[in-house]
C-alpha positions as CSV (number, residue, x, y, z in Angstrom):
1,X,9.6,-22.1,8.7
2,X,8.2,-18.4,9.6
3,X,6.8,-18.0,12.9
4,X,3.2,-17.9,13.3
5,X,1.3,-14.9,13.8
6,X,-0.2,-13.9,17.2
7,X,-3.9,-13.4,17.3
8,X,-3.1,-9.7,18.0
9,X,-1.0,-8.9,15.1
10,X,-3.6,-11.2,13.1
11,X,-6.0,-8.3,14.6
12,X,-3.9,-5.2,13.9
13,X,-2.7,-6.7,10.1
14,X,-6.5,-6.8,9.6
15,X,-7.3,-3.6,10.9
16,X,-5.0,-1.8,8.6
17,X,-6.1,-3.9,5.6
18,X,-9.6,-2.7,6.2
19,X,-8.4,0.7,6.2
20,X,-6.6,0.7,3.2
21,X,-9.4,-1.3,1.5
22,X,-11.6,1.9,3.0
23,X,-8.9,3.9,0.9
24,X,-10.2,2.2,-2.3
25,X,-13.1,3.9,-2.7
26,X,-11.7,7.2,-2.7
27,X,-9.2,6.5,-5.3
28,X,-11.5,5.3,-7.6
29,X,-14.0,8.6,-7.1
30,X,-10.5,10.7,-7.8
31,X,-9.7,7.9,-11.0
32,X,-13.3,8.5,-12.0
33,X,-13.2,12.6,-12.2
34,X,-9.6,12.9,-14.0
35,X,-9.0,9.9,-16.0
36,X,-12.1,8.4,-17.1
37,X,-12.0,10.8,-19.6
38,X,-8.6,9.7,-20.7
39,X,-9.8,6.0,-21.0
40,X,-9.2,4.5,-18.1
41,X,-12.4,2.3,-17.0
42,X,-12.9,3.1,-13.3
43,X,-15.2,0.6,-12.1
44,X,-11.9,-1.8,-13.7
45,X,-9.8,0.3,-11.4
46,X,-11.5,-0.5,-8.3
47,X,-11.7,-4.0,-8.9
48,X,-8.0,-4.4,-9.4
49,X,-7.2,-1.3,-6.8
50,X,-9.7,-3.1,-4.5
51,X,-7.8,-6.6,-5.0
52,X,-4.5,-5.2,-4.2
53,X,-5.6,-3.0,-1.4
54,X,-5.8,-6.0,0.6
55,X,-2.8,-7.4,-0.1
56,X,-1.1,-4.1,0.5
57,X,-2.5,-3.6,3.7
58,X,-1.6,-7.3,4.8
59,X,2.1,-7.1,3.5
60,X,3.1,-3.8,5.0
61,X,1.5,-4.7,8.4
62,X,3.7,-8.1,8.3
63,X,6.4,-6.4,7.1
64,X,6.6,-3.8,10.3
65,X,6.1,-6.9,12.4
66,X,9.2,-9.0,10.4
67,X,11.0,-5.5,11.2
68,X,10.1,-5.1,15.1
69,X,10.8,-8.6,15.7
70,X,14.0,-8.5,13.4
71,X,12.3,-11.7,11.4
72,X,15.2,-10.7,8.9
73,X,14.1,-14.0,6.3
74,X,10.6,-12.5,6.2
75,X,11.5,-8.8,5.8
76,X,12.7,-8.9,2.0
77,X,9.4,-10.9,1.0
78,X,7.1,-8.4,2.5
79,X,9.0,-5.5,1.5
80,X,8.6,-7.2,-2.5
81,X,4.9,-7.7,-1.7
82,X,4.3,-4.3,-0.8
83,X,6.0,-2.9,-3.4
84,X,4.4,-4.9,-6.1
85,X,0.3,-4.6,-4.8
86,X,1.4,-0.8,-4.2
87,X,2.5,-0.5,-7.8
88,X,-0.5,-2.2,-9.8
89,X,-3.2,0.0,-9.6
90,X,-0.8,2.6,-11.3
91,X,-0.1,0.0,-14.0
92,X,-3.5,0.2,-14.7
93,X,-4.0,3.2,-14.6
94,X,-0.8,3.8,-17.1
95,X,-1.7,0.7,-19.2
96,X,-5.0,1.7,-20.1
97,X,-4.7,5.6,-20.3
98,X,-5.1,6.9,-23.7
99,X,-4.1,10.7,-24.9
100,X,-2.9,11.7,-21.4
101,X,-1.7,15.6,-21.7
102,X,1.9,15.6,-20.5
103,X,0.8,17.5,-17.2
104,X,-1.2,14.9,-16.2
105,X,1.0,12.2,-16.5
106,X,3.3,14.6,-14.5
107,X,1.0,15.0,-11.7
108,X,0.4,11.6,-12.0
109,X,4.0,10.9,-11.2
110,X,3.7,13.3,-8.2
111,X,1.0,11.4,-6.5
112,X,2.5,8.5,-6.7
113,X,5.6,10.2,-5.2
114,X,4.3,11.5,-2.3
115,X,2.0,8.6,-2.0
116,X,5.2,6.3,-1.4
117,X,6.9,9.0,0.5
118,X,3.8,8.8,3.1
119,X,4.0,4.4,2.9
120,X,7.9,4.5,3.4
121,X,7.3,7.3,6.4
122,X,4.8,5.7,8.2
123,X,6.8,2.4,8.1
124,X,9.3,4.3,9.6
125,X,7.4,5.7,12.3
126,X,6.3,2.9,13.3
127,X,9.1,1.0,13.6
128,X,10.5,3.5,15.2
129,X,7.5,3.7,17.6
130,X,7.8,-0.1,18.2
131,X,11.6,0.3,19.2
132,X,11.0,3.0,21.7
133,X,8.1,0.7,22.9
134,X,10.3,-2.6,22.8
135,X,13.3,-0.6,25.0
136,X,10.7,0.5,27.8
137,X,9.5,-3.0,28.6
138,X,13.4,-4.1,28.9
């Protein structure tokens, strides 16, 4: 049985659901101006972009929490979660993209790229930051 969630990390794991929810809305202004002309449906986007936003945001917040408190039976299930809600919007995108010029698909690649780079990074940090934080209340 996983341990329950504090009302604070309830808080925070909302918070930074909210935000990336908030995140949404730009992606689907930036799916609108390059690949609606390829095919892609943008208001379809954000609907399935706006799903898994939440979900995201909910799985990488418990998944920093499953790795500060070394919850080591959560930690692969979050990390799987996060992964997969990170990935669909892309699927869309890929799925329903029709004569894409190689460049694009390219720099398509590349956004997603440094968009996991950033995701992985900021995990990092802020386990890192919880550490640090964890060692100075021993």
């Amino acid at each position: 049985m996983s341990p329950l969630r504090s009302k604070r990390e309830t808080f925070w794991e909302r918070i930074w659901a909210s935000t990336i929810v908030l995140y949404t809305f730009a992606a689907t202004f930036v799916v609108w101006k390059t690949m609606g002309k390829y095919g892609v449906n943008p208001v379809g986007f954000f609907v399935v972009d706006l799903i898994t936003s939440w979900f995201y945001g909910l799985a990488t917040a418990r998944l920093v929490v499953a790795i500060f408190k070394k919850r080591r039976t959560t930690i692969n299930k979050w990390a799987f979660w996060s992964c997969v809600n990170f990935a669909i919007p892309d699927i869309y995108i890929i799925a329903f993209a029709r004569h894409v010029p190689h460049d694009v698909y390219l720099a398509f690649a590349g956004v997603i790229a440094v968009l996991a780079a950033f995701s992985i990074f900021g995990v990092v940090q802020q386990v890192r930051a919880g550490d640090k934080g964890e060692n100075d209340e021993e």
